[in-house]
Backbone as JSON, one array per atom type, in Angstrom:
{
  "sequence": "XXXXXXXXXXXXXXXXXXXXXXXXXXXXXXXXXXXXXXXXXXXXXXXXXXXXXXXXXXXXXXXXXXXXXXXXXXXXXXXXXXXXXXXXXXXXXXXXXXXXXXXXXXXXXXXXXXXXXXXXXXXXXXXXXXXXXXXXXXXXXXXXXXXXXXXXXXXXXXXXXXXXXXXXXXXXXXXXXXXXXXXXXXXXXXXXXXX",
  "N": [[27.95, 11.87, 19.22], [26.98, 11.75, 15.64], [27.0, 8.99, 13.9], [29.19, 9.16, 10.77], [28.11, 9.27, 7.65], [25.58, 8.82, 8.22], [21.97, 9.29, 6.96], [18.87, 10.89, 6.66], [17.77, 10.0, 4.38], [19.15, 6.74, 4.66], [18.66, 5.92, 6.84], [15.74, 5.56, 6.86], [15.51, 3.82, 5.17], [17.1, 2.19, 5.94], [14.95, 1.13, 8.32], [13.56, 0.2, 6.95], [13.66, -1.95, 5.2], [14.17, -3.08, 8.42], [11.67, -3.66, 9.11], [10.62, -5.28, 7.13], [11.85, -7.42, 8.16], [11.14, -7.96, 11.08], [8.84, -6.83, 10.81], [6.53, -4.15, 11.04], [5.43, -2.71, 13.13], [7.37, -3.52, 15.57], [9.34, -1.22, 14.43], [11.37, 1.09, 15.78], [13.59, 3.41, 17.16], [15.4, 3.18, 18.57], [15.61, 0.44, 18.01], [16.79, 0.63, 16.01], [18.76, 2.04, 16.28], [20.34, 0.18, 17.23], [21.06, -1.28, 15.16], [23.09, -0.26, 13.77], [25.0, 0.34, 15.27], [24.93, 2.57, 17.25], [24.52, 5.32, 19.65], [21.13, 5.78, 20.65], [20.74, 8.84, 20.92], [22.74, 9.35, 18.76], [20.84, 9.29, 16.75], [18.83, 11.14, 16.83], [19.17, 13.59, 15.83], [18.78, 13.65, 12.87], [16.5, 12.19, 12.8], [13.0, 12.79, 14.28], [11.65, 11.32, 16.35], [10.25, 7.73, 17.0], [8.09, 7.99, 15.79], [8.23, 9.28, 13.49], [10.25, 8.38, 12.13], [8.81, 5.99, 11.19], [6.92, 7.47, 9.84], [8.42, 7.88, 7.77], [9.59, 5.54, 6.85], [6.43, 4.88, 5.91], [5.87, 6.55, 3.61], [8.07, 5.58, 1.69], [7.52, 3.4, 1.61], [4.97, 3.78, -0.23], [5.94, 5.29, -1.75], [7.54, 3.7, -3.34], [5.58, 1.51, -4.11], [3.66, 2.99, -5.9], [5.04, 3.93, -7.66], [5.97, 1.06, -9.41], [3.6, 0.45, -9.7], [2.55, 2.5, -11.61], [4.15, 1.34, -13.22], [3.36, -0.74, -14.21], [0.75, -0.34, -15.14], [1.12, 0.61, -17.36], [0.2, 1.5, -20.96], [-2.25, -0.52, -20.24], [-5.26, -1.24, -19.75], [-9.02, -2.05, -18.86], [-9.67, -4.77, -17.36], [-7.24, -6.14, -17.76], [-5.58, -3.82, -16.74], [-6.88, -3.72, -14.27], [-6.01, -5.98, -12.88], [-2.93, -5.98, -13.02], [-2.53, -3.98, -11.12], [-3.85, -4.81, -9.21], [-2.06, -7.1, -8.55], [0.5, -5.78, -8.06], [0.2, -4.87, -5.74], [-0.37, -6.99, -3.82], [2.21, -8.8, -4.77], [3.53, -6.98, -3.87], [3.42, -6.39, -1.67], [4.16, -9.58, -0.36], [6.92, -9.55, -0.73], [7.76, -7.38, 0.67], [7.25, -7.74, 3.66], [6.87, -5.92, 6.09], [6.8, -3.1, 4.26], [4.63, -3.19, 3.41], [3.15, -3.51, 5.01], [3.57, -0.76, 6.33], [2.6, 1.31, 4.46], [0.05, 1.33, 5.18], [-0.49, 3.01, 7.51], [-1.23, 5.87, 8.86], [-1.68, 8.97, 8.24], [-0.71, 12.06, 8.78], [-2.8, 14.71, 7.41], [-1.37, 16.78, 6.01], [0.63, 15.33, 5.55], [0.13, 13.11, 4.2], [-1.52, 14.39, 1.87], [1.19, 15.11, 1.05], [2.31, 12.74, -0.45], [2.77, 9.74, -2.28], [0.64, 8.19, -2.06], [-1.79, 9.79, -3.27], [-0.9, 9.48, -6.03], [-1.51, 6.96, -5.91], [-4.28, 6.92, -5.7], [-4.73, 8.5, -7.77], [-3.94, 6.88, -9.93], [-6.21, 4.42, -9.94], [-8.11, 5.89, -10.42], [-8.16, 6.57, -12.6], [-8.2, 3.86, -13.7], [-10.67, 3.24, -13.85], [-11.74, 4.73, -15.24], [-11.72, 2.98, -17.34], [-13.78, 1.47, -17.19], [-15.99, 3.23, -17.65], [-17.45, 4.97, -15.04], [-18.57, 7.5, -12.89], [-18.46, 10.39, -10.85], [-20.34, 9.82, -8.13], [-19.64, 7.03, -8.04], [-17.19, 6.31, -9.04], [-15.84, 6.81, -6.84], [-16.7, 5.26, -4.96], [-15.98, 2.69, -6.15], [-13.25, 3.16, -5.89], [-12.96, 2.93, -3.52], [-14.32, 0.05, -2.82], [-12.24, -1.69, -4.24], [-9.57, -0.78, -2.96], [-10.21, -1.97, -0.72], [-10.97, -4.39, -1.41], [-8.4, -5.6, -2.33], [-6.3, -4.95, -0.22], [-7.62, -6.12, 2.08], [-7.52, -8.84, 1.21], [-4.96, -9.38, 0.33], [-4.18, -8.63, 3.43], [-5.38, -10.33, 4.89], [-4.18, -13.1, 3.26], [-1.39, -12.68, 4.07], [-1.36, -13.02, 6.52], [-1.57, -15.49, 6.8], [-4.59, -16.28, 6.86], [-5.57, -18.31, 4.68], [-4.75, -20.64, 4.66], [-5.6, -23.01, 5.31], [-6.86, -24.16, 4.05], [-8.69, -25.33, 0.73], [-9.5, -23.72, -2.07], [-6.44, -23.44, -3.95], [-4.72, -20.26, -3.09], [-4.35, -19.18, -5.31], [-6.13, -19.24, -7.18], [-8.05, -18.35, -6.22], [-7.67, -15.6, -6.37], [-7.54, -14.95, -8.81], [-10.15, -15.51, -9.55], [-11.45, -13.57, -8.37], [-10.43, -11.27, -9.03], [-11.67, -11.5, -11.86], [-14.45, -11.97, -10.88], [-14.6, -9.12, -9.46], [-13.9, -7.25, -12.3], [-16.31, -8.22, -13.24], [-17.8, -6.88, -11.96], [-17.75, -4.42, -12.48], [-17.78, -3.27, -15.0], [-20.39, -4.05, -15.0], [-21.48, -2.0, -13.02], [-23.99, -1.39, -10.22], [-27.03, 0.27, -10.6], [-27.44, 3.64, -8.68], [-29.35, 3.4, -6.08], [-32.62, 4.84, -5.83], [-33.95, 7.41, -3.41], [-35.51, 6.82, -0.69], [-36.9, 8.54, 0.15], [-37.99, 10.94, -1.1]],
  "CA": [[28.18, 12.36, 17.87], [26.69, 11.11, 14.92], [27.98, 8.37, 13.08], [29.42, 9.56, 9.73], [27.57, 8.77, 6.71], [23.87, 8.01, 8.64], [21.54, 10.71, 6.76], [17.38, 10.04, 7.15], [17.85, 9.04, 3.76], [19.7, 6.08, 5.04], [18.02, 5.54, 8.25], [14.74, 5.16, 6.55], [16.05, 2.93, 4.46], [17.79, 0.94, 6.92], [14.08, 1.26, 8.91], [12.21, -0.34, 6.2], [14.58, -3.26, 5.72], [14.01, -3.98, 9.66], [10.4, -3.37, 9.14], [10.32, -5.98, 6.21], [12.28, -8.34, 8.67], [10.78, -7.89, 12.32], [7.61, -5.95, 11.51], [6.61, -2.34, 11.27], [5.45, -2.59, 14.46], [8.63, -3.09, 15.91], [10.22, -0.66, 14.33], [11.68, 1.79, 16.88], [14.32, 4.44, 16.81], [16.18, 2.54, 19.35], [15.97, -0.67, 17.07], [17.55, 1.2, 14.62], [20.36, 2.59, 16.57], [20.89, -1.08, 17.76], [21.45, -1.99, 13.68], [23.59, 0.96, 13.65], [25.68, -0.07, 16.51], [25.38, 3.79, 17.56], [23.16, 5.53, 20.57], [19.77, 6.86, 20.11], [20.55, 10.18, 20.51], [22.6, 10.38, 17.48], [19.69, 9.32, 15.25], [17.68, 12.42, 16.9], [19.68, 15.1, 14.97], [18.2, 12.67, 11.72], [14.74, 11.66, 12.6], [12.31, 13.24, 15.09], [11.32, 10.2, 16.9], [9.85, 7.03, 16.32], [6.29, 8.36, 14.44], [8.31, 10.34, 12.41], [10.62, 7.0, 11.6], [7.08, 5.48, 10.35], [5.86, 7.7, 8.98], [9.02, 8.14, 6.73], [8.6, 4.22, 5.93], [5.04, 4.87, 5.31], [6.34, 7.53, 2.9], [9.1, 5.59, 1.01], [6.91, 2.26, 0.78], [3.81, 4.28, -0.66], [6.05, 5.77, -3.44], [7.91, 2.57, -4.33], [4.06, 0.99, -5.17], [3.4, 4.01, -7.08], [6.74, 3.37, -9.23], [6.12, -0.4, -9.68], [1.93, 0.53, -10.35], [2.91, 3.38, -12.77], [5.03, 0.75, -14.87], [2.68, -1.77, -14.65], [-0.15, -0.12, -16.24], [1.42, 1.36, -18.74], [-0.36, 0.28, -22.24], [-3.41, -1.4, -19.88], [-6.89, -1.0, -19.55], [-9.73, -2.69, -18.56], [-9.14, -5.6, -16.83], [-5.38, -5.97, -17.79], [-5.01, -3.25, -15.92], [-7.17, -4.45, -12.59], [-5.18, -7.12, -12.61], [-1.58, -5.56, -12.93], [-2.49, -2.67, -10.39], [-4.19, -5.5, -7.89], [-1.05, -7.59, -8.74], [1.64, -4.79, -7.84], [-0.25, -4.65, -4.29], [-0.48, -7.93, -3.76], [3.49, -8.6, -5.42], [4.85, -6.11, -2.98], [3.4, -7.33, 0.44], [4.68, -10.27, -0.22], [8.37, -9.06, -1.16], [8.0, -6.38, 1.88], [5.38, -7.17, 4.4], [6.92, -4.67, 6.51], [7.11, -1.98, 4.08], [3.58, -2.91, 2.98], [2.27, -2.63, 6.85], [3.9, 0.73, 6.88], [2.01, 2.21, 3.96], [-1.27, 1.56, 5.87], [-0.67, 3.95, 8.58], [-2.39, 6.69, 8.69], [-0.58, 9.8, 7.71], [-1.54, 13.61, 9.23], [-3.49, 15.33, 6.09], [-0.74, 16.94, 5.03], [1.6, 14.56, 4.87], [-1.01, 12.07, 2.95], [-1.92, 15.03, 1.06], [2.02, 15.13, -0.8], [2.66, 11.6, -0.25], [2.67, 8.89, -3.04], [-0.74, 7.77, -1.78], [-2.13, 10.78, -3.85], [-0.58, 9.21, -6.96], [-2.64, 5.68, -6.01], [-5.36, 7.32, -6.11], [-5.07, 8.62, -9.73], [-4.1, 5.32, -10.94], [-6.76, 3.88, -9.54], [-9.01, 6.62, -10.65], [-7.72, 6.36, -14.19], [-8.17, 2.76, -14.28], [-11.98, 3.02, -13.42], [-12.48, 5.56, -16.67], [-11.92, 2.39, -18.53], [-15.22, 1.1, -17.2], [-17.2, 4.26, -17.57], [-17.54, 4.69, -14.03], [-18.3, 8.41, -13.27], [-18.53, 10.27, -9.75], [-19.88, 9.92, -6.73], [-19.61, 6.0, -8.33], [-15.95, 6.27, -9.27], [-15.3, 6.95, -5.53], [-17.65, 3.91, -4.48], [-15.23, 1.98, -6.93], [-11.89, 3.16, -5.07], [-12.92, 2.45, -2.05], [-14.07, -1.19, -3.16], [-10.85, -2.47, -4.79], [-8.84, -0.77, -2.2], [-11.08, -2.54, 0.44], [-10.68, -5.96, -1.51], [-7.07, -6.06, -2.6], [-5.99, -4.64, 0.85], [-8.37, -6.85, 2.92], [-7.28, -10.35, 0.86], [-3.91, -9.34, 0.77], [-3.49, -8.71, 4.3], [-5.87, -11.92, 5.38], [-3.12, -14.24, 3.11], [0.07, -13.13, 4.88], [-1.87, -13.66, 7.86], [-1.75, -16.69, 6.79], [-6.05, -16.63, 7.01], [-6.15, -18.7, 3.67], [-3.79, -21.65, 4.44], [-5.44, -24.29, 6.19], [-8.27, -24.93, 3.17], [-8.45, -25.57, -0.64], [-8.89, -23.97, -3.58], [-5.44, -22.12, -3.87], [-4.79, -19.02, -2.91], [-3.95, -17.97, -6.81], [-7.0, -19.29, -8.39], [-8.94, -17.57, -5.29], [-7.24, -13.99, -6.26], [-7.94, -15.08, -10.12], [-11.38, -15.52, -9.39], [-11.29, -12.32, -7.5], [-10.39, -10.44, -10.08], [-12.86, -12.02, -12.49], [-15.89, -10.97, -10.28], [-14.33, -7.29, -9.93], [-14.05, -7.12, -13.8], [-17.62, -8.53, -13.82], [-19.18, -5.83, -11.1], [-17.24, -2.84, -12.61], [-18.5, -3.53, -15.85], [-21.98, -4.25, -14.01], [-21.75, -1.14, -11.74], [-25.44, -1.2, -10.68], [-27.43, 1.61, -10.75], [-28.04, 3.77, -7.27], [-31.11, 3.12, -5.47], [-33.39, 6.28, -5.88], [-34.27, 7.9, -2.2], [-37.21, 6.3, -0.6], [-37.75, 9.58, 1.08], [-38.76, 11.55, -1.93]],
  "C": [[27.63, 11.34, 16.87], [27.39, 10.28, 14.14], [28.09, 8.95, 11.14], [28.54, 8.57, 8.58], [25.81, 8.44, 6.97], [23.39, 9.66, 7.95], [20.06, 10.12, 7.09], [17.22, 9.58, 5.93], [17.77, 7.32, 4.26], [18.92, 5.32, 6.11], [16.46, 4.54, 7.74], [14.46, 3.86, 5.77], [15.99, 1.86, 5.33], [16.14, 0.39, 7.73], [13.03, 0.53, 8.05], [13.02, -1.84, 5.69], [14.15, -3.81, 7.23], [12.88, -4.54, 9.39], [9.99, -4.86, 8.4], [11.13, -7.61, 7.33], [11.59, -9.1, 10.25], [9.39, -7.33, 12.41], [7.94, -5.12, 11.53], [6.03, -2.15, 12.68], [6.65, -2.81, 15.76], [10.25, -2.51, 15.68], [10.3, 0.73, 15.44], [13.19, 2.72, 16.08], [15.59, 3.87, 17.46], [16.31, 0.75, 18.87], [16.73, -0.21, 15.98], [18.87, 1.57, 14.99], [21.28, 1.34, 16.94], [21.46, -1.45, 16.62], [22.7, -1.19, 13.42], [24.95, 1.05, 14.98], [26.27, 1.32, 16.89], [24.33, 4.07, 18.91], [22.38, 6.13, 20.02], [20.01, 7.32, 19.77], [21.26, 10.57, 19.72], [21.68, 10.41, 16.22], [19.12, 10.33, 15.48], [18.17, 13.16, 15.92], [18.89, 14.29, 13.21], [16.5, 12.44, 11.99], [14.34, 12.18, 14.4], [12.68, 12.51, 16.66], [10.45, 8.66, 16.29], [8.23, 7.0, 15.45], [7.03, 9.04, 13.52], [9.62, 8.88, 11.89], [9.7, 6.14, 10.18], [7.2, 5.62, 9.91], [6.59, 7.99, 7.63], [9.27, 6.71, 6.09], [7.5, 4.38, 5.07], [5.06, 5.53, 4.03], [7.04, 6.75, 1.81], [7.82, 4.1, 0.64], [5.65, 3.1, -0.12], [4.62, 4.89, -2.14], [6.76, 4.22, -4.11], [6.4, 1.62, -4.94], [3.78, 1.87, -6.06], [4.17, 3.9, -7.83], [6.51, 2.18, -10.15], [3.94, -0.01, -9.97], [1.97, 1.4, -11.6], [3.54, 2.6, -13.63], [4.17, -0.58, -15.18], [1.18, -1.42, -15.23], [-0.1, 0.55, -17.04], [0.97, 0.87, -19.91], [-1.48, 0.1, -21.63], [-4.44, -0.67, -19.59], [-7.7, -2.47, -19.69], [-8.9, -3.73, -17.61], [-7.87, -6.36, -16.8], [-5.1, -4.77, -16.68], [-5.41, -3.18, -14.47], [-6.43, -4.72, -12.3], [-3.51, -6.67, -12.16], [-1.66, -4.15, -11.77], [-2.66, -4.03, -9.06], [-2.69, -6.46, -7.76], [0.5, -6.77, -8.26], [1.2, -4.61, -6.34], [0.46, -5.96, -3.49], [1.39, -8.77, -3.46], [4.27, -8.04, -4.17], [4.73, -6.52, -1.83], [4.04, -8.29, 0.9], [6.18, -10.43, -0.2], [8.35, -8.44, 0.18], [6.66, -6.23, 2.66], [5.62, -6.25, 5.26], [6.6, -3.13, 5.73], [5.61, -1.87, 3.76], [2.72, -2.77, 4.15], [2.32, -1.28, 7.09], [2.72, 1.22, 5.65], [0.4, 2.53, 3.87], [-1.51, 2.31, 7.0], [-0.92, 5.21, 8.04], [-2.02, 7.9, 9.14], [-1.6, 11.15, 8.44], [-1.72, 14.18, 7.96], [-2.25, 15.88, 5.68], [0.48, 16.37, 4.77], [0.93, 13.5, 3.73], [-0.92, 12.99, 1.58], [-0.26, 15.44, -0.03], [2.63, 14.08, -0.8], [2.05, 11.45, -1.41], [1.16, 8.46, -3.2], [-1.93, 9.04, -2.78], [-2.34, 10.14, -5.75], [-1.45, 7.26, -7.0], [-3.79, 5.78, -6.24], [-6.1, 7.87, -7.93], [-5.12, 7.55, -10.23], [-5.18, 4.76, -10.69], [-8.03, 4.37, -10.5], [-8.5, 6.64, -12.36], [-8.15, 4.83, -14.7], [-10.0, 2.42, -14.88], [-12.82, 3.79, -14.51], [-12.56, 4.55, -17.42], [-13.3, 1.61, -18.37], [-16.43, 1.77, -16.88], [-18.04, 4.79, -15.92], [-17.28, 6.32, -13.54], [-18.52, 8.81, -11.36], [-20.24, 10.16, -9.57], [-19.46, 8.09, -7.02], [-18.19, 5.33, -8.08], [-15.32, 6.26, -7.52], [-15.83, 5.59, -4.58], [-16.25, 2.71, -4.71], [-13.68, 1.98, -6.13], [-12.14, 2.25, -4.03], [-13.18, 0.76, -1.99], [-12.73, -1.28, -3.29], [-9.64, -1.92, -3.62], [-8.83, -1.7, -0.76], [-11.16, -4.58, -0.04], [-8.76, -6.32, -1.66], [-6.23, -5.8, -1.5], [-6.07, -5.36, 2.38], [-7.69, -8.25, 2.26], [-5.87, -10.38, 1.21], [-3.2, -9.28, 2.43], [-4.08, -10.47, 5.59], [-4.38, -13.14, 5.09], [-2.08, -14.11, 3.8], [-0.3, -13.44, 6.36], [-1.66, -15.0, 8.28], [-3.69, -17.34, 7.07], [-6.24, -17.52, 6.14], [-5.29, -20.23, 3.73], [-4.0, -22.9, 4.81], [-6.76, -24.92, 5.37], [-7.85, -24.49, 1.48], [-9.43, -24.74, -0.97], [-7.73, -23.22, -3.21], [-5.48, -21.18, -3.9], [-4.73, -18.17, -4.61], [-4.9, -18.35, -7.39], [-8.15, -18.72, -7.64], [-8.99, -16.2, -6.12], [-7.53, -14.08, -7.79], [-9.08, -14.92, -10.39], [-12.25, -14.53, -8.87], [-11.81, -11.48, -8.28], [-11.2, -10.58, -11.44], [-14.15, -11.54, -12.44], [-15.87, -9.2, -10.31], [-14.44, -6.7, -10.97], [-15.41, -6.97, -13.7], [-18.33, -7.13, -13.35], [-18.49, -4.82, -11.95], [-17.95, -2.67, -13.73], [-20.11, -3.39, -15.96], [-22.22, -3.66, -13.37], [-23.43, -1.47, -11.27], [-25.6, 0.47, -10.26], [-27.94, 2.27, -9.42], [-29.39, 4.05, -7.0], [-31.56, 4.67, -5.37], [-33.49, 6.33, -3.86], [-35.31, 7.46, -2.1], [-37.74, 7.75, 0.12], [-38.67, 11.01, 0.05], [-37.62, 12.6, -2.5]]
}
């Protein structure tokens, strides 16, 4: 029987807390029932199994960045608002590297498709109108900054950046500096050599 009060609310909850403690990789369904000092099988009647655990991490961290990115570029543009969008990435990994491991897994289309991750994409895509930045360009542009602030961020908790000088914050300053510069600087796409 289920223990009173566990809903997948709750669970998921509780599941992204471990996550942030042990790793999203060892989050389990049966780590959870262990926190829960209940058996497995009453989390089944609550959550699938453990992909559907995940993927409801993956789910809950992906909208709390969208919450905390939505209030931080409120007012901003241009490079104020790089900064406070790459800064809210960055910010949260470090607060929840579990929850920020989870919201890199890699969701079945239609769960992506009404997931939070939807809403990163606008911001993102909103931020990139402030540097005139139109398609197929604008999509060039996502995929950069998602591909730098994603890639540095997950190098530093790696700990990849720790065993050499300059600091890591005048690295990610300097970062964001050059990004400003290229966005600004899109260049222009190479014509077809084929005709």
């Amino acid at each position: 029987m289920a223990r009173v009060g566990l809903t997948p609310e709750r669970l998921t909850e509780a599941g992204a807390e471990l996550a942030d403690e042990v790793g999203f990789e060892q989050v389990t369904v049966s780590a959870l029932a262990r926190r829960f000092d209940v058996r497995v099988a009453s989390l089944y009647s609550h959550v699938r199994n453990s992909h559907d655990l995940k993927t409801r991490i993956a789910l809950l961290a992906l909208t709390e960045m969208a919450d905390r990115a939505a209030e931080a570029l409120a007012g901003r543009a241009g490079k104020d608002a790089l900064a406070a969008l790459a800064n809210v990435y960055r910010d949260y990994a470090r607060e929840h590297p579990g929850r920020y491991s989870a919201a890199q897994l890699r969701l079945d289309p239609q769960a992506a498709a009404a997931s939070a991750g939807v809403r990163h994409a606008q911001m993102t895509r909103a931020l990139l109108r402030g540097y005139d930045l139109t398609e197929p360009d604008q999509t060039h542009a996502v995929r950069l900054l998602g591909s730098v602030f994603h890639g540095y961020v997950s190098l530093e908790l790696g700990g990849g950046f720790s065993h050499s000088a300059p600091d890591t914050e005048e690295t990610w300053a300097r970062i964001l500096d050059a990004l400003d510069t290229l966005l600004r600087n899109w260049p222009v796409a190479p014509t077809d050599p084929r005709g």
